[in-house]
C-alpha positions in Angstrom: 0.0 0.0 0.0 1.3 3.1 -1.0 0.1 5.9 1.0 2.1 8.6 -0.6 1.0 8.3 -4.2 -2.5 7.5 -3.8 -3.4 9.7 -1.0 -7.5 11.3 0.0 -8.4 14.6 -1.3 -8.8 16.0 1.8 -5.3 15.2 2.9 -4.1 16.2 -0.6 -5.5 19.7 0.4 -4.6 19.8 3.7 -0.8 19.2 2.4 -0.7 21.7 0.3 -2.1 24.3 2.6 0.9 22.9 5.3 2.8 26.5 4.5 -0.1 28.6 5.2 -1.6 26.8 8.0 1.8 27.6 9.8 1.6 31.2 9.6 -1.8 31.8 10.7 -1.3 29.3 13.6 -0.3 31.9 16.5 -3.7 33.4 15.4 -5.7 30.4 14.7 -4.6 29.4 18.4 -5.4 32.6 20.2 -9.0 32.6 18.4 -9.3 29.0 19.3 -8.4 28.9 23.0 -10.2 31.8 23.7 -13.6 30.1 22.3 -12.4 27.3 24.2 -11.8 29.5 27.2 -14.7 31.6 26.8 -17.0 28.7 27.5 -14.8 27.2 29.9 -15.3 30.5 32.1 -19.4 30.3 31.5 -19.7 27.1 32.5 -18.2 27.8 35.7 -19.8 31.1 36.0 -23.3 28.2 35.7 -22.5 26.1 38.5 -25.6 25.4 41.0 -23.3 24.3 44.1 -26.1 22.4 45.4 -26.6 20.0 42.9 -22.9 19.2 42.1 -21.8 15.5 42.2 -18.2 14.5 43.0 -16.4 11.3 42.9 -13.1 10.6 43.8 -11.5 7.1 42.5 -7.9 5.7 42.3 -5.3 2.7 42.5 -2.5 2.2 44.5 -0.1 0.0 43.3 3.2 -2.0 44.6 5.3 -3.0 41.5 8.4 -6.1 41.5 10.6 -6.6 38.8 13.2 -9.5 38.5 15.6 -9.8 35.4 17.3 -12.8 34.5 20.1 -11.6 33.6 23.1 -8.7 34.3 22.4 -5.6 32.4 24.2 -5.5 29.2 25.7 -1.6 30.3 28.1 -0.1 33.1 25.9 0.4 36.4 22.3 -0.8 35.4 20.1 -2.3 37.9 21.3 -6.3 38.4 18.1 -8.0 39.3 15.6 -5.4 38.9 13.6 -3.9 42.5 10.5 -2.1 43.8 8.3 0.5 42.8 5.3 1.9 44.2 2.7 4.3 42.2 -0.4 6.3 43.3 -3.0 7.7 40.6 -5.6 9.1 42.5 -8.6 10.0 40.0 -11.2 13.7 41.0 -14.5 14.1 38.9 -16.9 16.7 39.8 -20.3 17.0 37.4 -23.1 19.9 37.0 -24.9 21.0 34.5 -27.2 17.7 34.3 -24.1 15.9 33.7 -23.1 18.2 30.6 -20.4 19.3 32.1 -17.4 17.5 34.2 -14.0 18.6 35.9 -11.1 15.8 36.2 -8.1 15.4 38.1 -6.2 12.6 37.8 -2.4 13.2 39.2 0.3 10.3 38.9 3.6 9.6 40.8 5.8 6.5 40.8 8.3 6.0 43.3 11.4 3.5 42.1 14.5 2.2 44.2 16.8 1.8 41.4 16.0 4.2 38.7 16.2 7.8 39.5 14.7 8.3 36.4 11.9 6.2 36.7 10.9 8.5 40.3 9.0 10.9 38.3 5.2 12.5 38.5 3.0 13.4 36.2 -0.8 15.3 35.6 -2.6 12.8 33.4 -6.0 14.8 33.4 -6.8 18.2 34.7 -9.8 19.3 32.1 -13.2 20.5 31.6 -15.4 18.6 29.4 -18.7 20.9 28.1 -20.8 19.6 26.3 -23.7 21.9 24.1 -26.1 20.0 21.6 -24.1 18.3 19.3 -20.9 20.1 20.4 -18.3 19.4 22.7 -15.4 21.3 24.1 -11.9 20.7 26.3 -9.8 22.9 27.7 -7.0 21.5 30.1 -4.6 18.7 30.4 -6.1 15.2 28.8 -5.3 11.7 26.9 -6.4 10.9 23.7 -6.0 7.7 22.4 -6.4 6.6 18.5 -5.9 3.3 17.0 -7.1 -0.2 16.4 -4.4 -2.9 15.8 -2.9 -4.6 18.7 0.7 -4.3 18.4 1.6 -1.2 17.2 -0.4 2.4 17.5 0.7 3.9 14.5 -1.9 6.6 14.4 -1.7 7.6 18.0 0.0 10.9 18.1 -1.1 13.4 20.4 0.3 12.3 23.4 3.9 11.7 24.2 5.2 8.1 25.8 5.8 8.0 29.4 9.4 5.7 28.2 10.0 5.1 32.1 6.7 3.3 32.7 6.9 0.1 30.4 8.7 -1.2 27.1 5.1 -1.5 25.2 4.7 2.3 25.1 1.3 1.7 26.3 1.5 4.5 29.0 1.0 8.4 28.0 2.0 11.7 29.6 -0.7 14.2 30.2 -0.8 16.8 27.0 -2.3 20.5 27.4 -5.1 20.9 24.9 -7.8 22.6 23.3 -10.0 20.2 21.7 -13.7 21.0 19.7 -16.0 18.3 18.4 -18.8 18.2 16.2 -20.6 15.0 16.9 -22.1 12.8 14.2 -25.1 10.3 14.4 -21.8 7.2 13.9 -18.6 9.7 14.5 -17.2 13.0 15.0 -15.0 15.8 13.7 -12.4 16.7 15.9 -10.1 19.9 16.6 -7.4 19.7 18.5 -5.1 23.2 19.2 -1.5 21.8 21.3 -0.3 24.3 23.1 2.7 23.0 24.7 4.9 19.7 23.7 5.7 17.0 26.2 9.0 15.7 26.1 9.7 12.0 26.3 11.3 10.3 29.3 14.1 7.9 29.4 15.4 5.4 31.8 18.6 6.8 33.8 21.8 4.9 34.2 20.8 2.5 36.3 17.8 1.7 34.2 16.9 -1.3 32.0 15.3 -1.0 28.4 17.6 1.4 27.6 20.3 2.5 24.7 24.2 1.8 24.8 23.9 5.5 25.8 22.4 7.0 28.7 20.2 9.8 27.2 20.8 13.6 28.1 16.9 14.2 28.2 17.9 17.9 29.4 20.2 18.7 26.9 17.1 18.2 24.3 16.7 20.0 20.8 14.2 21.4 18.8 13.5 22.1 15.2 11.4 25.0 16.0 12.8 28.4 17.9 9.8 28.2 20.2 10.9 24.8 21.6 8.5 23.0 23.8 6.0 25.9 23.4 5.5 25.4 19.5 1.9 25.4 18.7 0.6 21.9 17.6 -2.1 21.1 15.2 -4.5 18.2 15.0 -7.6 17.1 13.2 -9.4 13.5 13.2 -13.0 12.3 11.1 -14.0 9.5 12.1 -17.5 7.8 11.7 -18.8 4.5 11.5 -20.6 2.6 8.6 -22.5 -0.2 9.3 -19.2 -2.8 10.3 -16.7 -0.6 9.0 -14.8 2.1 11.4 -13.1 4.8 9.7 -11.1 7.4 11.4 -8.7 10.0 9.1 -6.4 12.2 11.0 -3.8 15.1 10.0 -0.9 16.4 12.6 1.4 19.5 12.2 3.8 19.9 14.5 6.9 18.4 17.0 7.5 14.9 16.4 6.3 12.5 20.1 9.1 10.4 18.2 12.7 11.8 19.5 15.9 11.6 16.5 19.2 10.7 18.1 21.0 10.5 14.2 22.2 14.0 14.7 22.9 14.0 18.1 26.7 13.4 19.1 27.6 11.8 21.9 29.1 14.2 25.4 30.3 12.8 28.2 28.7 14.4 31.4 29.7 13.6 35.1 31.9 10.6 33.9 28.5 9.5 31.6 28.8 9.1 27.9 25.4 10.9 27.4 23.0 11.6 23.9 20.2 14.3 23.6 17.2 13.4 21.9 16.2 15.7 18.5 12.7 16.9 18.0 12.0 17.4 14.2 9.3 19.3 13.1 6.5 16.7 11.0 3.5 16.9 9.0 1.1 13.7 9.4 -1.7 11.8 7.6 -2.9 8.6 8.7 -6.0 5.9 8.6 -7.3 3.3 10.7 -9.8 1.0 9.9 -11.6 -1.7 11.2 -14.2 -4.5 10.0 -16.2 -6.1 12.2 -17.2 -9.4 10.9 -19.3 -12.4 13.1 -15.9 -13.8 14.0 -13.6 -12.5 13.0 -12.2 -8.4 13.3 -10.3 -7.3 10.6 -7.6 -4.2 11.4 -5.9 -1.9 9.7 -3.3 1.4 10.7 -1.2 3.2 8.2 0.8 6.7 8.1 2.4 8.9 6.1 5.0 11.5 7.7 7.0 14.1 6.2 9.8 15.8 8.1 10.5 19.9 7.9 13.9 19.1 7.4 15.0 17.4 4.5 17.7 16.0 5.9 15.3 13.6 7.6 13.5 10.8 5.3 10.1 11.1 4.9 8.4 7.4 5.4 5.1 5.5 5.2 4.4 2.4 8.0 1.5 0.1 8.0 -0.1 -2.4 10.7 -2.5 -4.5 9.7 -4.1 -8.2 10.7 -7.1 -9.8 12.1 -8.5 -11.0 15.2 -10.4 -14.6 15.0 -12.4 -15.7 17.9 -13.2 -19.0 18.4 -16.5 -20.4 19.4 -16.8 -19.7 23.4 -16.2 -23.0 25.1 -19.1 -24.6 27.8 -17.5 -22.9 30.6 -17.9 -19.8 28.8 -14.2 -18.9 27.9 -13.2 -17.3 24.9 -10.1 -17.7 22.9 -8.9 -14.8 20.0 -6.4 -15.5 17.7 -4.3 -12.7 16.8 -2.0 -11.9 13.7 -0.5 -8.9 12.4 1.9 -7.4 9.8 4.5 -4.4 10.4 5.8 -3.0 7.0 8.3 0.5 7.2 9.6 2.0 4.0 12.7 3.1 6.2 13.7 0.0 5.6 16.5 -2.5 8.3 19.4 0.0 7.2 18.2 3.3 9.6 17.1 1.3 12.6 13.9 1.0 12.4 12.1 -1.2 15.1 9.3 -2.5 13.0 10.5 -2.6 9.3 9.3 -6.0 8.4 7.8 -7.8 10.8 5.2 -10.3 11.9 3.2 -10.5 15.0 1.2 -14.0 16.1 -0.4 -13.9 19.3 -3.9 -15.3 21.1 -6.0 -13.9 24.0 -7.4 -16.2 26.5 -10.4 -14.8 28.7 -12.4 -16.6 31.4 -15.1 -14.8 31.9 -15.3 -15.5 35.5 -16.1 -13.4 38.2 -12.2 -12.3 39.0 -12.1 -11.0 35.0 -9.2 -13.4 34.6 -7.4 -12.5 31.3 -4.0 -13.2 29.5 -2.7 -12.4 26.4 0.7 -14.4 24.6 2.5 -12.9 21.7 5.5 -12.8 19.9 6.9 -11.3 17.4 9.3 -12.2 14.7 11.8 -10.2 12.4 11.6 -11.6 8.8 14.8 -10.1 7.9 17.2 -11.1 10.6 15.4 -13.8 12.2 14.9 -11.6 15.7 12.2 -12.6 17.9 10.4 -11.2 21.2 8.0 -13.4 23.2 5.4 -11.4 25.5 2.8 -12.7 27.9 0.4 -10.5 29.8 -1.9 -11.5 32.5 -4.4 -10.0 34.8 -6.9 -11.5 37.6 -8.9 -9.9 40.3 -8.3 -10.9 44.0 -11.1 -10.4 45.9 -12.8 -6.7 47.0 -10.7 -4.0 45.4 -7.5 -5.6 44.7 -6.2 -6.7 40.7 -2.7 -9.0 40.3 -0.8 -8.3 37.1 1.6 -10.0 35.3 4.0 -9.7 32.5 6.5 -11.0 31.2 9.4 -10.7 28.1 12.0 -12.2 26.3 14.0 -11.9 23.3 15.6 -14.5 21.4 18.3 -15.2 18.7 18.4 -11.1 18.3 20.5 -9.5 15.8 23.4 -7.4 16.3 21.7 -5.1 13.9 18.3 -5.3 14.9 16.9 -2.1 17.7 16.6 -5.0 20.5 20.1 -6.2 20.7 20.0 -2.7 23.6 17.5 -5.1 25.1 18.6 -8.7 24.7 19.9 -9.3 28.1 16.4 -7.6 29.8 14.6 -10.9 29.8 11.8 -9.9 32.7 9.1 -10.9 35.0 7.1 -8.4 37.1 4.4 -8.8 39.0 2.2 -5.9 40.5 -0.3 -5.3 42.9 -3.4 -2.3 42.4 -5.4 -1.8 45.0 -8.6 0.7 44.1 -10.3 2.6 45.5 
C-alpha cells in the first residue's frame, strides 16, 4: 500500500495548505483557545453548588521486577527492584451531567532508577458539552488506533518511556479540543499548546540505549521549543461494520531523533540528547467487524520539515479470530498482524518487516481473569520477542498483574540487541479505590 502516491483529497488539500496553516497558527490558536476558554469560564460562572456531584477514584499500586540476567551496560540495575505508584482520580459533574471537571495526578516511586521516580498530571480538564458540540480545555489523553501491536496513528500524546517497554503508557498533553458529533462519528479539533518531552530510563535503568540519554540537553526544530503550537484534526465515523477514522498532525515529532545528536560525556557518563523534528502527518485506521472475526488496519504517512530527515510511510495490519466460546464460557482470539516501514533495516527502524502471532485467552469469571501471549518475529534477521500478559482480580478491590518478556536469537543489527539481556518478570499489585 502506497500511502504517498494515492493519498485522499482532503489530505491532498490539507498538504498543500501545510505553509499557510503555519503562519496563521499563533492566530488560529489565540481565536481557538479563547472560544475554548470563553466557554470554559461560562460554565463555571453556571455552576448550582447544590446540585454538584463529585467522585473521587484511584489505585494504589506495589510494582516487583526480576531480570534474568546482568544488564548489558556499566551500572544498570542487576536484578531489577520495587516501585510503588499512586494515581488518584477527581470528577466533579453539574450542569445535568453536561459538564465535568477531572483530576487525575500520577507519581511513581522506584528504588533503582532515579529516572523512573518521576510525577505526572494525566488529566486536569473541563469537558462541556452543548447540543451536538463538545469542548476541552486542560490537560487530557487521547487515544487513536485499532491494531494490537503497534499504534501507528496515536499521536497526540507523548510516551511516558519510564513506565513500560510496550509504550502503552502516556503523559498528560495540554489541549484545546472541539467536536462536532455525528449520528456514527465525530469531527475533531485539536489546538497543542505545549509539547511534552519524552522520558528515558537513567543509568541504572533497564530498556535502555548503549547511551544514557541527556533528556535535558534536548533539541528542537522549532525556535519556540517545547511551546510550539501543535495542530490536529481526526474524522472518524462509523458505517455499518466498518470504522473509519482519518487524522492530519502539524507539528513536534512524540518520536525523539538521536542520528544528529553526538555523543558528550557528562559527570563521567557518555550521554545523547534526543532531536525533536518538526513533522506533518496523515494517517488511517480501519476496522471491519465481521461475526468472528475483526479485521484491522493502521497506516501513516509523515513528512519531516527538514530534508535531511527521510520522509516514510508504515503500515499495521491483521485480524482477530475468535473461536467459538467453550461450555465454561471462555473465549479464545487468535491474533495476527503485519509491520511494513519504508525506512527499511538499514536506519534502525524497530518494526520494518515484521510479523506479530499472538492469542488472547479470557475466562469470563467473576475475578475477569485474562492473558494475552505474543510474539513477534523479524523476517529479515530472524529476531524474535516473546510477550505474555496477565491480569486477575483478587477479591474486593485488589487486581494481580503479570507480565512477562524475552527476546531470542536477536541480531546485532536489529533495535533489540540494547534489550537482549532484559529478559523480565514483574508482578504488581493495584489496589482501588
Amino acid at each position: 500500500m502506497n500511502i504517498v502516491k494515492h493519498t485522499p483529497p482532503l489530505f491532498s488539500e490539507l498538504a498543500v495548505s501545510n505553509v499557510s496553516l503555519k503562519k496563521r497558527s499563533t492566530q488560529l490558536c489565540r481565536r481557538f483557545l479563547a472560544t475554548c476558554g470563553s466557554i470554559l469560564l461560562i460554565s463555571l460562572l453556571a455552576i448550582p453548588m447544590f446540585t454538584v456531584q463529585a467522585e473521587v477514584s484511584g489505585n494504589i499500586s506495589l510494582e516487583g521486577r526480576y531480570f534474568n540476567s546482568e544488564g548489558a551496560f556499566p551500572n544498570q540495575q542487576k536484578n531489577g527492584g520495587v516501585s510503588i505508584s499512586v494515581q488518584p482520580e477527581y470528577k466533579k459533574t453539574w450542569n445535568d451531567d453536561r459538564t465535568k471537571f477531572t483530576f487525575s495526578p500520577f507519581y511513581r516511586w522506584d528504588e533503582q532508577d532515579k529516572e523512573r521516580t518521576h510525577g505526572d498530571i494525566r488529566q486536569l480538564d473541563i469537558v462541556s458539552s452543548k447540543g451536538d458540540w463538545d469542548f476541552q480545555v486542560g490537560i487530557s489523553k487521547v487515544y487513536w488506533g485499532v491494531t494490537e501491536s503497534q499504534h501507528l496513528v496515536d499521536i497526540i500524546n507523548q510516551t511516558d518511556g519510564v513506565e513500560g517497554l510496550d509504550g502503552e503508557d502516556k503523559l498528560g498533553q495540554p489541549m484545546a479540543r472541539v467536536s462536532r458529533l455525528t449520528d456514527n462519528g465525530s469531527l475533531d479539533l485539536f489546538v497543542l499548546p505545549y509539547f511534552r518531552e519524552r522520558t528515558f530510563a537513567g543509568e541504572k535503568g533497564r530498556f535502555r540505549i548503549p547511551l544514557v540519554v541527556d533528556a535535558k540537553g534536548a533539541t528542537f526544530e522549532s525556535g519556540s521549543k517545547e511551546k510550539h503550537v501543535d495542530f490536529a484534526m481526526r474524522w472518524s465515523e462509523t458505517f455499518e461494520e466498518f470504522d473509519v477514522g482519518f487524522h492530519y498532525f502539524d507539528g513536534t515529532s512524540r518520536d525523539p531523533d538521536f542520528s544528529k545528536s553526538a555523543p558528550v560525556v557528562i559527570n563521567g557518563v557518555q550521554k545523547i540528547a534526543p532531536h525533536y523534528p518538526q513533522i506533518s502527518q496523515m494517517g488511517i485506521d480501519l476496522q471491519y467487524t465481521g461475526e468472528s472475526t475483526i479485521y484491522k488496519l493502521e497506516a501513516i504517512n509523515r513528512n519531516f520539515d527538514d530534508g535531511a530527515i527521510k520522509d516514510y510511510t508504515a503500515v499495521v495490519g491483521g485480524l482477530e479470530h475468535t473461536l467459538p466460546a467453550f461450555e465454561s464460557g471462555s473465549e479464545i482470539g487468535l491474533l495476527a498482524e503485519y509491520h511494513h516501514d519504508s525506512r527499511g533495516e538499514k536506519l534502525g527502524v524497530a518494526f520494518q518487516n515484521d510479523l506479530f502471532v499472538g492469542a488472547r485467552f479470557a475466562l469470563n469469571d467473576e475475578d475477569s481473569s485474562e492473558l494475552l501471549a505474543g510474539a513477534f518475529v523479524d523476517l529479515d534477521n530472524d529476531t524474535k520477542s516473546f510477550r505474555i500478559e496477565a491480569s486477575r482480580r483478587l477479591g474486593k478491590g485488589f487486581k494481580l498483574n503479570l507480565e512477562a518478556q524475552a527476546f531470542i536469537d536477536v541480531d546485532k543489527s536489529d533495535l533489540l540487541d540494547a534489550f537482549k539481556q532484559d529478559d523480565y518478570l514483574q508482578l504488581e499489585l493495584q489496589k482501588f479505590f
